[in-house]
C-alpha positions as CSV (number, residue, x, y, z in Angstrom):
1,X,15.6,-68.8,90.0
2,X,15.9,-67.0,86.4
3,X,19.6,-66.4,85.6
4,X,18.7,-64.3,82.5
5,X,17.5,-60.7,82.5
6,X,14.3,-59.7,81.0
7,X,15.5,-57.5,78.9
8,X,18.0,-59.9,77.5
9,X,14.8,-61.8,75.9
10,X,14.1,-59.8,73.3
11,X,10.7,-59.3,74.0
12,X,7.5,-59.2,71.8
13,X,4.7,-56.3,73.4
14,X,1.1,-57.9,72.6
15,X,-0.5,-55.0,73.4
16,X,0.2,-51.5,73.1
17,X,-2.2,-48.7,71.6
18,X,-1.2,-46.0,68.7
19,X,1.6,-44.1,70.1
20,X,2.1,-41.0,67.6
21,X,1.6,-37.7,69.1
22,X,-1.3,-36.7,67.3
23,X,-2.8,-40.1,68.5
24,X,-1.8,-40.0,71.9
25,X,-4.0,-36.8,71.8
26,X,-6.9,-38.5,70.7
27,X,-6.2,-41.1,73.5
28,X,-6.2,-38.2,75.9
29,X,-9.1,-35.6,74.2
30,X,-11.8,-38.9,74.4
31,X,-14.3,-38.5,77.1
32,X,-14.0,-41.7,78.9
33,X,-10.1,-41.8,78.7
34,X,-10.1,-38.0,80.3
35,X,-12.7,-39.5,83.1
36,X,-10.4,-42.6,83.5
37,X,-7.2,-40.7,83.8
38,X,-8.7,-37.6,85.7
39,X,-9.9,-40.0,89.0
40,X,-9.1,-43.6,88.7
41,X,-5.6,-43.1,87.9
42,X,-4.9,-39.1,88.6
43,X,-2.1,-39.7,90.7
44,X,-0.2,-41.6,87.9
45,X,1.7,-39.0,85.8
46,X,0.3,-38.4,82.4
47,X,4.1,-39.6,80.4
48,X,3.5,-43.0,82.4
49,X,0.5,-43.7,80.3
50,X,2.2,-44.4,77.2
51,X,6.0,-45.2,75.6
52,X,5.4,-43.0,73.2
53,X,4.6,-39.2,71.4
54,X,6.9,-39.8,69.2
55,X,8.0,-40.7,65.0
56,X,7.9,-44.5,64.5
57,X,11.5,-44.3,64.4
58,X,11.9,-42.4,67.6
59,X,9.5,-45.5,68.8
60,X,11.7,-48.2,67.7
61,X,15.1,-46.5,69.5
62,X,13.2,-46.4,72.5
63,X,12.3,-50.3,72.0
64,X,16.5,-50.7,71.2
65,X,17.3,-49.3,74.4
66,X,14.9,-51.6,76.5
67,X,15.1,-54.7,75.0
68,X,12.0,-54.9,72.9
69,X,12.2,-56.7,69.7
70,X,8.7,-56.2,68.5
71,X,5.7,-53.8,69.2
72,X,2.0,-55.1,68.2
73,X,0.2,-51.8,67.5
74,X,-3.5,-52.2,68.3
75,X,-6.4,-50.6,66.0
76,X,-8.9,-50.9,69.3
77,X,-12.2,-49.1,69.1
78,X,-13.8,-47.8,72.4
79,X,-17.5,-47.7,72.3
80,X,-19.3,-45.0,75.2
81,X,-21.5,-47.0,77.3
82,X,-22.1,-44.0,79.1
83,X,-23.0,-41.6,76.2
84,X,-24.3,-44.3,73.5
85,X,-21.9,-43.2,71.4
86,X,-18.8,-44.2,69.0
87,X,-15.5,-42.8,71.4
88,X,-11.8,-43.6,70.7
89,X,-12.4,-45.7,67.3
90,X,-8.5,-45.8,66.0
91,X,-8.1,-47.8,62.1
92,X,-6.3,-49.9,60.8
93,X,-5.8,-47.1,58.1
94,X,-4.5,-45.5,61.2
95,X,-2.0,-48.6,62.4
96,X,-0.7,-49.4,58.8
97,X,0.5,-45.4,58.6
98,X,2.3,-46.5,61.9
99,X,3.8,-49.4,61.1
100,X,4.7,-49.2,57.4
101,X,8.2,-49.2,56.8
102,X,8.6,-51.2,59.6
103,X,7.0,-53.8,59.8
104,X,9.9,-55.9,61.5
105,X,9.7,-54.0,64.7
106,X,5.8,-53.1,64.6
107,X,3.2,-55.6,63.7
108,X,-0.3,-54.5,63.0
109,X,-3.4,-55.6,65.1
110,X,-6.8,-54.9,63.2
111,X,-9.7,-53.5,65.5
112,X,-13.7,-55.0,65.0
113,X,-16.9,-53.0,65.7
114,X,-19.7,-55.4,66.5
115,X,-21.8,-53.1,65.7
116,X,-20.9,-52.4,62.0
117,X,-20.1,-56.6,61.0
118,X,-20.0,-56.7,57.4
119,X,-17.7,-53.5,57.3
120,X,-15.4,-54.5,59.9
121,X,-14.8,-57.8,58.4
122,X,-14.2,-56.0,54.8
123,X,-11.8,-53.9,56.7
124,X,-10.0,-57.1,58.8
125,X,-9.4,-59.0,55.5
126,X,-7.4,-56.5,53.8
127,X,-5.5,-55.5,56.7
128,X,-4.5,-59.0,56.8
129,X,-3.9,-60.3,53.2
130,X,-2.8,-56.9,52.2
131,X,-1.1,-55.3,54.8
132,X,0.3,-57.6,57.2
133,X,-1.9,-57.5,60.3
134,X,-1.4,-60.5,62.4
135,X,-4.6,-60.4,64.5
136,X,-7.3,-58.6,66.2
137,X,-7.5,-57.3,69.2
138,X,-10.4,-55.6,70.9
139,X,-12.2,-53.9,73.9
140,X,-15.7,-55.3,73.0
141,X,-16.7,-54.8,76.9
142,X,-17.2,-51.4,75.9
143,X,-19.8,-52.0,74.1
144,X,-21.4,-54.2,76.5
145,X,-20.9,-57.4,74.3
146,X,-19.6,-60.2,75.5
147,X,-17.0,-63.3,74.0
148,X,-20.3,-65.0,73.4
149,X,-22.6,-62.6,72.1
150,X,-23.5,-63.9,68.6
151,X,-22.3,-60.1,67.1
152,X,-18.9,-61.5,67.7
153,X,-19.5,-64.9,66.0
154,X,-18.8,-63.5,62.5
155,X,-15.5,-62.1,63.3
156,X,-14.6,-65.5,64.8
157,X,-15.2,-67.6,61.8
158,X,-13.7,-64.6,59.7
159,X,-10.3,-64.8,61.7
160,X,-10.2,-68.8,61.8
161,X,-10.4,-68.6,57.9
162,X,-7.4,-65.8,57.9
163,X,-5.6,-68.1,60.8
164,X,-5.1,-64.7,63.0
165,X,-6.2,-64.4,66.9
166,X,-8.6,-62.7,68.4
167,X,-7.2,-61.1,71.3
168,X,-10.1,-59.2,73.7
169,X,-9.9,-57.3,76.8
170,X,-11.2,-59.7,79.9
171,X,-12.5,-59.0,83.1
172,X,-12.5,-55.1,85.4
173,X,-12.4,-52.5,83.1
174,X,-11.5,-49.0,84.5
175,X,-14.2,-46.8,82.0
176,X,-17.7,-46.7,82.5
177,X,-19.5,-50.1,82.1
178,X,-20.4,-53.4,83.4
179,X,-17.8,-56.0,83.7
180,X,-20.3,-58.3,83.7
181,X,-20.0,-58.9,80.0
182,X,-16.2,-59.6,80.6
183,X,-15.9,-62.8,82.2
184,X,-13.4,-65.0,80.9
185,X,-15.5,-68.1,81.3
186,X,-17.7,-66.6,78.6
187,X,-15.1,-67.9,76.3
188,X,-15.7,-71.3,77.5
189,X,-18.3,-72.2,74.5
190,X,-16.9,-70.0,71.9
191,X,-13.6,-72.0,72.3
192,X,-15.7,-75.2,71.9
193,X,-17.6,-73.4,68.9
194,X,-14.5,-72.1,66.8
195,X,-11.6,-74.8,67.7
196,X,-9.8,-73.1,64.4
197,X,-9.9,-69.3,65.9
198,X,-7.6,-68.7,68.6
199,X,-8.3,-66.2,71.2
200,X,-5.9,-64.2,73.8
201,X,-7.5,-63.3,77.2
202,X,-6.4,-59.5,77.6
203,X,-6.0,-58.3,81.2
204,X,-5.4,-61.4,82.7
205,X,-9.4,-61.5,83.3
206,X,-8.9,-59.6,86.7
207,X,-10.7,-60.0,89.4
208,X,-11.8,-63.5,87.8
209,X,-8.2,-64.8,87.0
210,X,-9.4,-68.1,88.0
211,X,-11.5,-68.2,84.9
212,X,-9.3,-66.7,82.7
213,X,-6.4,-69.4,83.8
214,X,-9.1,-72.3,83.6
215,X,-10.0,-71.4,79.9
216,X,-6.5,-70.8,79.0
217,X,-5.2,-74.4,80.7
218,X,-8.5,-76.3,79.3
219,X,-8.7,-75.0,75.8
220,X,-5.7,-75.7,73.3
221,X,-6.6,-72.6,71.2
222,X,-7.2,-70.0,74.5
223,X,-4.3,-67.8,75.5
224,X,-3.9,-65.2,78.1
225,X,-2.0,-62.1,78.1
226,X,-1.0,-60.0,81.6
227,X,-1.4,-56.6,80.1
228,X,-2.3,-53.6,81.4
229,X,-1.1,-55.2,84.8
230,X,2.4,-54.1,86.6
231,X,4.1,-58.3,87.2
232,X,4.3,-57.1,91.2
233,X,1.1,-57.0,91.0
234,X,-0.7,-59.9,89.1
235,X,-2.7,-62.2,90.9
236,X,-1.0,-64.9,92.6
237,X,-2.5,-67.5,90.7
238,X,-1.3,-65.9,87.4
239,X,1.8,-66.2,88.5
240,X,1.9,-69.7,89.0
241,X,0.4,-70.0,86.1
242,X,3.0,-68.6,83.3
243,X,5.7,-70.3,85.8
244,X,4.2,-73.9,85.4
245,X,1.6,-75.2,83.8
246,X,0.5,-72.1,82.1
247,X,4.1,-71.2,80.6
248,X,3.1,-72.2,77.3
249,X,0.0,-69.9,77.3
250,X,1.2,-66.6,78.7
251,X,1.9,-63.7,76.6
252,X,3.1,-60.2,78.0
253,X,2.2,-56.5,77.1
254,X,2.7,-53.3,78.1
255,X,-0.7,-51.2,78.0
256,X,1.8,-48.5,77.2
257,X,3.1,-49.2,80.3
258,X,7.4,-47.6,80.4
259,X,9.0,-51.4,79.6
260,X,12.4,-51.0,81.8
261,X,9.7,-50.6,84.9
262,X,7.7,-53.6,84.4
263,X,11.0,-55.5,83.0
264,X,12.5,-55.0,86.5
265,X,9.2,-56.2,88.2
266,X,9.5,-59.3,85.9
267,X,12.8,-59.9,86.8
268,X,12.3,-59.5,90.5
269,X,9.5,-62.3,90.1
270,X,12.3,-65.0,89.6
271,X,10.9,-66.8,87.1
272,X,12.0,-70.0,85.5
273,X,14.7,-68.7,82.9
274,X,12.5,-71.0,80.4
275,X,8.9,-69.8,81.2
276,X,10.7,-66.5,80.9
277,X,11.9,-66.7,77.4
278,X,8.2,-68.6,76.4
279,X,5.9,-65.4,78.2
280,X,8.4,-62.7,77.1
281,X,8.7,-63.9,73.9
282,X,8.3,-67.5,72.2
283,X,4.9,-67.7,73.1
284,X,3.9,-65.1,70.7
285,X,6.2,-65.6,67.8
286,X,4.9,-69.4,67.8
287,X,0.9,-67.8,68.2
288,X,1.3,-65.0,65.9
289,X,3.6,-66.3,63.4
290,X,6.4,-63.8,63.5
């Protein structure tokens, strides 16, 4: 049984989108985001979506006051399967604005666009070497592409030369699209092709967790993340998973989700006090080199 409290951990979010009010606009104005939020999820109030619509520094009391040490501030892009169309495509221009000036507290994610290659990796390189960033994280389901798809080769080798991760949104996504394209096991060969690259498993790969925690337990250089997930709810297998075997290759995030909420939840799991303190936090300062 965990004698320590979650928020006592100091925890590191792994996934969290643009927060700024003008942002969290954008989040809300985009067409599948409205559909999303107006039937999947309309009985969730709208200030549950997100920790945030607020300054940076506004942002970083609110992480004081729950516990969180660091923030990882994603540049994802949302493609419109629906409307074959470019939807929520946030920057890194965008991120860096965020997180400059405190970049001790938020760390900078870089986005990718399979469909525009050579100018996403342009855009990943100086994120990295000149601003910061400390990975990639994306939600190329949208797009219909999948971990294997050979659009997403380039930014593989790309981020194995910068020694970030690639971090990807796995398995049921609420917008419009397959989910085919999201099965973790699709990971299984790009692991084997790129041993250099490291990859996170977003989502927990729900509904094929068994996947996700077969990658993540087989390959030394797959990881998994449970965000976008409340703990009282993951699958029971991805529990045992971050409490044994899989402790070392479990990362949490938020989705935006408010952290004293889902810190409770974690808390109420009883975890091992030391696979706490590795998901919470170790396991991404050791992965992302904070």
């Amino acid at each position: 049984m965990a004698e320590i409290k979650a928020k006592e951990v100091g925890a590191i979010d792994v996934m969290q989108y643009p927060f700024t009010p003008e942002q969290i606009e954008r989040f809300y104005g985009s067409y599948e985001m409205d559909l999303m939020i107006n039937s999947l999820l309309k009985h969730v109030p709208r200030e549950a979506f997100t920790q945030g619509n607020c300054s940076p520094e506004e942002f970083i009391q609110r992480m004081d006051d729950s516990g969180v040490d660091k923030v990882f501030v994603c540049a994802c892009k949302f493609y419109s399967y629906t409307k074959h169309e470019p939807g929520l495509m946030w920057t890194n221009e965008e991120v860096h604005d965020i997180v400059k000036g405190h970049q001790d507290r938020l760390v900078g994610i870089a986005g990718y666009n399979p469909f525009h290659i050579a100018k996403s990796l342009e855009e990943l390189e100086v994120a990295v070497k000149e601003w910061g960033f400390k990975g990639v994280y994306g939600h190329f389901m949208t797009f219909g592409v999948a971990p294997n798809d050979k659009r997403m080769y380039p930014l593989y080798a790309k981020a194995g030369e910068l020694g970030v991760p690639v971090a990807m949104q796995l398995g049921h996504g609420m917008e419009l699209y397959p989910n085919e394209c999201g099965r973790p096991i699709y990971l299984d060969e790009v692991a084997l092709d790129f041993p250099e690259t490291n990859f996170v498993g977003s989502h927990t790969g729900w509904p094929w967790c068994q996947e996700m925690e077969a990658m993540a337990w087989k390959h030394p250089n797959v990881y998994v993340d449970i965000a976008g997930h409340n703990p009282q709810y993951l699958d029971p297998n991805i529990l045992s998973f971050m409490n044994t075997r899989g402790q070392d290759k479990t990362m949490f995030g938020s989705n935006g989700w408010p952290w004293k909420g889902l810190f409770k939840q974690m808390d109420d799991l009883n975890m091992k006090d030391k696979a706490l303190k590795k998901v919470l936090r170790d396991n991404a300062v050791k992965l992302y080199k904070l």
